[in-house]
matplotlib code that plots the C-alpha trace (Angstrom):
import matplotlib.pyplot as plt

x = [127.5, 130.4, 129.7, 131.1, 129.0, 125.7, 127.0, 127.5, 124.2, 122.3, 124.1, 122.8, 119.4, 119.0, 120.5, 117.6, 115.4, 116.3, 116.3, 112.9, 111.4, 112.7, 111.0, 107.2, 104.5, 102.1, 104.7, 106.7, 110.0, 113.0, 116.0, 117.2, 115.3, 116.4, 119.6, 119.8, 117.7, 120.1, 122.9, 120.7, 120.6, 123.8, 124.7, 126.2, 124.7, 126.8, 124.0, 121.2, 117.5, 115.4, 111.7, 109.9, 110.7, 107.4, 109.0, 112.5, 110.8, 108.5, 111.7, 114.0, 111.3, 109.6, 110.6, 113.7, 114.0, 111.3, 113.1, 116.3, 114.1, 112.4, 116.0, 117.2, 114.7, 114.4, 118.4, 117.2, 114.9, 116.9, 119.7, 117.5, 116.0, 119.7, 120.9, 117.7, 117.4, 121.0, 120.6, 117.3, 118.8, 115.8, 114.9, 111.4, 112.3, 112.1, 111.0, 107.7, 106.9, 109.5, 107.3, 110.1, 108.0, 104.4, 106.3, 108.1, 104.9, 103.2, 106.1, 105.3, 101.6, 102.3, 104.1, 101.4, 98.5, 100.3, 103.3, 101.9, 100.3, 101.6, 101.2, 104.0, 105.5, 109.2, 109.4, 109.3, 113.2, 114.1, 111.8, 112.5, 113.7, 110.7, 109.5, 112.5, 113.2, 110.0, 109.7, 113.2, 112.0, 109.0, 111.1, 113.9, 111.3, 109.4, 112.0, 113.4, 110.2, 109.7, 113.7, 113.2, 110.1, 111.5, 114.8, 115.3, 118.7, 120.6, 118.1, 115.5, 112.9, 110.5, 107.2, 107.5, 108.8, 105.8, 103.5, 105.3, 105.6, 102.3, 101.2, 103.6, 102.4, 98.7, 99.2, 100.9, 98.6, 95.7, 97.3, 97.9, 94.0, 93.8, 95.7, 93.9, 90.4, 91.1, 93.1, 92.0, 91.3, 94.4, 96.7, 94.4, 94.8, 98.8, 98.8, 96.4, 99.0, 101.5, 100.0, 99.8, 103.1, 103.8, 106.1, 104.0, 105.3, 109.1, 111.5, 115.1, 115.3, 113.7, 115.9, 118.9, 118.3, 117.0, 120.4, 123.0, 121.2, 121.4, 125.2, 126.2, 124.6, 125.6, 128.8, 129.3, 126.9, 129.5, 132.2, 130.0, 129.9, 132.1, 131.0, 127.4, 128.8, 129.7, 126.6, 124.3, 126.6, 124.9, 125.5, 127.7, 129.6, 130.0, 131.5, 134.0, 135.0, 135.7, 132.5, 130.6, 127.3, 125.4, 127.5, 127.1, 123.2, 122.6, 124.6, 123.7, 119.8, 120.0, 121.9, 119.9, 116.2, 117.6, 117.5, 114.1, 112.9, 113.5, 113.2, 109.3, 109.4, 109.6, 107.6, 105.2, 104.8, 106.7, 106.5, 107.9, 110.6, 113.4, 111.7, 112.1, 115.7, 117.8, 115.9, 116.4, 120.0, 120.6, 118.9, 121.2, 124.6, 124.8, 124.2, 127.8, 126.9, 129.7, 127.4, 124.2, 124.5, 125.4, 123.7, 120.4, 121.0, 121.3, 118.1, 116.8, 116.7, 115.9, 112.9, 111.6, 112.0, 110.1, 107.7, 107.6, 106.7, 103.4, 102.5, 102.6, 101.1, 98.6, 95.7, 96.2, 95.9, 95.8, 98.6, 98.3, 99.7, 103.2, 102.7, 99.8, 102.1, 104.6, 102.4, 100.3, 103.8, 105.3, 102.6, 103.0, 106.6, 106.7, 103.7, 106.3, 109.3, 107.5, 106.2, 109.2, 111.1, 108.2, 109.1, 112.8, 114.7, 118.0, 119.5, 119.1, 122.1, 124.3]
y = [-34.5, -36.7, -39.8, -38.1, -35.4, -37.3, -39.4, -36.2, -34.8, -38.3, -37.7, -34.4, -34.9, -38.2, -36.6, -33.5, -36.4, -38.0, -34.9, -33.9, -37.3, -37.8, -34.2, -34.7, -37.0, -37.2, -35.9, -33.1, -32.3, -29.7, -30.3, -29.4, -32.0, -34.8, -34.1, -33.7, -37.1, -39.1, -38.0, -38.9, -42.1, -42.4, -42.7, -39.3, -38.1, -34.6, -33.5, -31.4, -32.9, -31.2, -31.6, -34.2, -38.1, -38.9, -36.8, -38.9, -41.9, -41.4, -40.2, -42.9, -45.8, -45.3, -42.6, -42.8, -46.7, -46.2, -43.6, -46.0, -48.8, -46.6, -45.3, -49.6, -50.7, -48.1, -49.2, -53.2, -52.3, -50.1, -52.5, -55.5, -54.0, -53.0, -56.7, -58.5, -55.9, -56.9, -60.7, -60.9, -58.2, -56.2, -52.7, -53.5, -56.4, -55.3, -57.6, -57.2, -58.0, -61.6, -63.0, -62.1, -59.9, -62.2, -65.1, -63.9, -62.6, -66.2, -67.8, -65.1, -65.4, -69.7, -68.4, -65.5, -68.1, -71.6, -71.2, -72.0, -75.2, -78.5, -78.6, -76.3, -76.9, -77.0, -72.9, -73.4, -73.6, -70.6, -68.8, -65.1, -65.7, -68.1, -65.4, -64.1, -67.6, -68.7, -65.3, -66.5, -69.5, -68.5, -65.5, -67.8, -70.5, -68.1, -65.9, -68.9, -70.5, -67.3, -66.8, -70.8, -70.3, -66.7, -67.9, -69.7, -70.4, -68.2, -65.5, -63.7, -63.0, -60.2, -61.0, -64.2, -63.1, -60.3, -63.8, -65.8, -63.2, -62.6, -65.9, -66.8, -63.5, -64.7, -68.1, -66.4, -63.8, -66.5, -68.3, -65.4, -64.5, -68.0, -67.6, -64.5, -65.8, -69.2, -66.7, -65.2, -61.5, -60.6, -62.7, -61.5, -57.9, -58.6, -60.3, -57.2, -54.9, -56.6, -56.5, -53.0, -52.2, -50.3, -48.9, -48.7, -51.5, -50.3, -51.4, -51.9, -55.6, -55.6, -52.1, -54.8, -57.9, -55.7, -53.4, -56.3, -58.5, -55.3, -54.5, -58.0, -58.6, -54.9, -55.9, -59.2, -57.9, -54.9, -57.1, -58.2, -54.9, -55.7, -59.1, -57.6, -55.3, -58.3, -60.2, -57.3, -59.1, -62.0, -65.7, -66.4, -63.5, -63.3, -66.6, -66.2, -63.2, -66.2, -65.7, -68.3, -67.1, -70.2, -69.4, -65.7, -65.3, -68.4, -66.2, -63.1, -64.1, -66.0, -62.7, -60.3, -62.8, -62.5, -59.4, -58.8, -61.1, -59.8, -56.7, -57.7, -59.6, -56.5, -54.0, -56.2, -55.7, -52.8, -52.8, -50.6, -49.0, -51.3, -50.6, -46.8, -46.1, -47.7, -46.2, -42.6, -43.3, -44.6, -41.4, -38.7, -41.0, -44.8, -48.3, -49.1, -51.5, -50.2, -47.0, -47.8, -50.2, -47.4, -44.9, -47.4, -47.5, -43.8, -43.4, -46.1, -45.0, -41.3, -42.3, -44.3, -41.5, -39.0, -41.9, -42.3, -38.5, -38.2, -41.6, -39.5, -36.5, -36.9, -38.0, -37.1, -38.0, -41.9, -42.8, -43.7, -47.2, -47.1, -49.8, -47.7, -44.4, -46.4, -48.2, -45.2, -43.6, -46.4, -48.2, -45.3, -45.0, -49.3, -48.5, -46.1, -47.7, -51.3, -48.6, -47.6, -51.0, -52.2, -49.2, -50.5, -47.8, -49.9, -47.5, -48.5, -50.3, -48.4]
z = [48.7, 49.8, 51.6, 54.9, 54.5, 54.6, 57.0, 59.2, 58.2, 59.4, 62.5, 63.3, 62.1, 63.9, 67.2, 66.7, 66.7, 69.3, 71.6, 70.3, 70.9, 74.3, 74.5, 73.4, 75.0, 77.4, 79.3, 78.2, 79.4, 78.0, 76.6, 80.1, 81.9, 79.5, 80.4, 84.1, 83.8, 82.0, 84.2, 86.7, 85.8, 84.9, 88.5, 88.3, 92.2, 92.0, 89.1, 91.4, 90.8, 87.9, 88.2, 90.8, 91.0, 88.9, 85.5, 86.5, 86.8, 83.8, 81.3, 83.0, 82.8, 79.9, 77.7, 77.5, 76.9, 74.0, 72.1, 72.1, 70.9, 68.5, 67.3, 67.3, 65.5, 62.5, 62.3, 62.4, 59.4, 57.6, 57.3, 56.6, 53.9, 52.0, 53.0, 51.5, 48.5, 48.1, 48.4, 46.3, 43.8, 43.6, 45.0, 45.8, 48.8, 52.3, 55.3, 55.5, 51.5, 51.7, 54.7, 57.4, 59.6, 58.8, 60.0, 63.1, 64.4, 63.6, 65.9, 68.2, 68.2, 69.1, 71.8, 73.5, 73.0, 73.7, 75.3, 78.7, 77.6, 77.4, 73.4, 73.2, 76.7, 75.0, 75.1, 79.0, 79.2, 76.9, 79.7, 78.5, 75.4, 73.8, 72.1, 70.0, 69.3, 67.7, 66.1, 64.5, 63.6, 61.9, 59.8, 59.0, 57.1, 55.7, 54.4, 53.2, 51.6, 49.5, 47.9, 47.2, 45.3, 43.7, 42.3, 39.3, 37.4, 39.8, 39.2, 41.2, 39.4, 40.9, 40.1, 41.2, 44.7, 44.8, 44.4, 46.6, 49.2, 49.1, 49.2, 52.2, 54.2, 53.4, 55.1, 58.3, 58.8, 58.6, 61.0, 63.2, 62.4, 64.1, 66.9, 67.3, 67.4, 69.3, 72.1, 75.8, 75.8, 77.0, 74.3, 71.7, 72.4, 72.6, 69.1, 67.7, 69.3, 67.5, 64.3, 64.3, 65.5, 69.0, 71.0, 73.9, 75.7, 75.5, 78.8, 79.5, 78.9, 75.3, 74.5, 75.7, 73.7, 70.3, 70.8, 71.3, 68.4, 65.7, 67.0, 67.0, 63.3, 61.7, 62.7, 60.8, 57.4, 57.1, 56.5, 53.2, 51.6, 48.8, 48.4, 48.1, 45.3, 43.4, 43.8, 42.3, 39.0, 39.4, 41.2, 38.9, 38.2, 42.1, 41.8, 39.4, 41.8, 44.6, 46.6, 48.1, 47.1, 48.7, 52.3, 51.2, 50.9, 53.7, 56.5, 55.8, 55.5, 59.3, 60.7, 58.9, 59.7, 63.1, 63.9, 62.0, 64.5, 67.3, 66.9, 66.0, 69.1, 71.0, 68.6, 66.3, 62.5, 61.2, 57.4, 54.7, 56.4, 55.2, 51.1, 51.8, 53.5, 51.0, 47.9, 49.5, 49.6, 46.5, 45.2, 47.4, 46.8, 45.4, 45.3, 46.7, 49.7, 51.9, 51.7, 52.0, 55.2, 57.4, 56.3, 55.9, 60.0, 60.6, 58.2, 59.1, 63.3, 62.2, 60.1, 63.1, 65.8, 63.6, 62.6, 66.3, 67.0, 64.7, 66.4, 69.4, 68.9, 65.6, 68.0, 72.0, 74.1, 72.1, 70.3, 66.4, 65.6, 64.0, 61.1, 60.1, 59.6, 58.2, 55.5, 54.6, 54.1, 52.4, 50.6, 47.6, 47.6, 46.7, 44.0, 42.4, 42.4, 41.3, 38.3, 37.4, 37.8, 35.1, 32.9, 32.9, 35.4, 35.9, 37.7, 41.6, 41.1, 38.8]

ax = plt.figure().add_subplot(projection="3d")
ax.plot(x, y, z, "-o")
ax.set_aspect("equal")
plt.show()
């Protein structure tokens, strides 16, 4: 298949998605309805009322604002899984394995349990934002901590990064196990919530800060496409090409830690996705980066919507925790590749 062909296919397969997500709940509404709703909220008055104000209300308030944020964050992980497998140079990196998603919801947890204390009383004047900002924080140092300790002589090397990630994600979960335990009732079920990964909790204002972050950042990594080409030759290789590769990886890991961390500001701990997208794309087309970041969003959003959907209905009238689809899911797929990485398969980047 050509490159605009699978393109095209994401596209409609994403857009099924969407439709059938918007569809199924707790609340069920047709094809029909969701579209006399968005109109409807689109200010468009002429449209004539489908159903009662408590459907509108329900698609409009929380439905509808949780399927976009579903859709967002998919494309968040999707991309930061191609941009970190890209940076690190290794198929089996993805945010949740480098300590990105461990320590944003550490910076996060600070927040739910301190924030409102005088120990931590700075976060008062980023007010909305204190969240998203220590979650950054916390992503940024850790993601950082573990490509210090995993790169030697201009070289990743990937069992050293498997340690160090796990080493990294071991020390923020304890101290989100901390957080946990010393916290109220309330902060402790948001931090368990978190943990889990939810879209539950899904409104306008987090759909608004997650959508502008990913545009804004997918934006400035896909003018690096070509210069990620030239890194999977090596630092030095890269180099001789006239790439910065210090500027290179040090901007591209704050954009791409960035959007990680808000994204699991809003949704909690997500893991696996961004391992899985870019290896199914490598297998239907290549490993040319001007490929793969595109299409890792368009996967990326469609695997979460259908990820979303089991969520939905598996148990009702509960809802299953999305990390836990999403690591039973992607938990075997990493086993495999790391198995055939050992065996010597050199070919996610040829």
């Amino acid at each position: 298949m050509s490159t605009r062909q699978i393109y095209l296919l994401l596209v409609v397969l994403l857009s099924a998605a969407f439709i059938a997500s918007a569809c199924i709940g707790a609340f069920t509404f047709t094809p029909s309805q969701v579209a006399h709703f968005v109109l409807q909220g689109l200010g468009w008055e002429s449209i004539p009322a489908t159903g009662n104000a408590l459907d509108r209300n329900v698609f409009l308030q929380l439905r509808l604002p949780r399927v976009i944020l579903a859709g967002v964050t998919g494309a968040v992980l999707g991309v930061s899984g191609t941009l970190m497998q890209g940076l690190f140079r290794n198929p089996i990196v993805e945010p949740g394995l480098a300590g990105t998603s461990a320590g944003a919801a550490l910076g996060a947890a600070l927040v739910f349990v301190f924030g409102e204390r005088t120990t931590l009383a700075f976060t008062a004047p980023l007010g909305s934002f204190a969240v998203p900002a220590l979650a950054f924080a916390g992503g940024f140092a850790s993601t950082m901590l573990v490509y210090r300790l995993s790169s030697s002589f201009g070289k990743v090397d990937v069992f050293t990064l498997l340690l160090a990630g796990i080493a990294v994600n071991a020390v923020c979960s304890a101290g989100t196990g901390f957080l946990s335990y010393v916290a109220r009732d309330p902060q402790a079920r948001n931090i368990t919530f978190w943990n889990l990964g939810t879209f539950t909790t899904a409104e306008w204002r987090g759909v608004t800060i997650v959508a502008v972050c990913f545009v804004v950042g997918f934006a400035w990594c896909m003018r690096y496409g070509k210069a990620l080409n030239a890194l999977m030759l090596g630092e030095s290789e890269a180099a001789a090409l006239g790439i910065n590769t210090r500027s290179l990886t040090l901007w591209l890991l704050i954009v791409n830690t960035l959007m990680v961390a808000v994204a699991t500001a809003m949704v909690g701990v997500i893991a696996f996705v961004g391992l899985v997208v870019p290896h199914v794309l490598r297998i239907l087309k290549s490993s040319d980066y001007t490929f793969l970041l595109p299409g890792s969003a368009l996967l990326g959003a469609l695997t979460m919507e259908i990820v979303d959907i089991i969520a939905r209905v598996l148990i009702p009238p509960a809802e299953l925790p999305i990390g836990i689809i999403t690591a039973v899911v992607g938990a075997p797929v990493f086993l495999w590749i790391l198995l055939h990485q050992r065996r010597g398969l050199s070919g996610f980047y040829g």
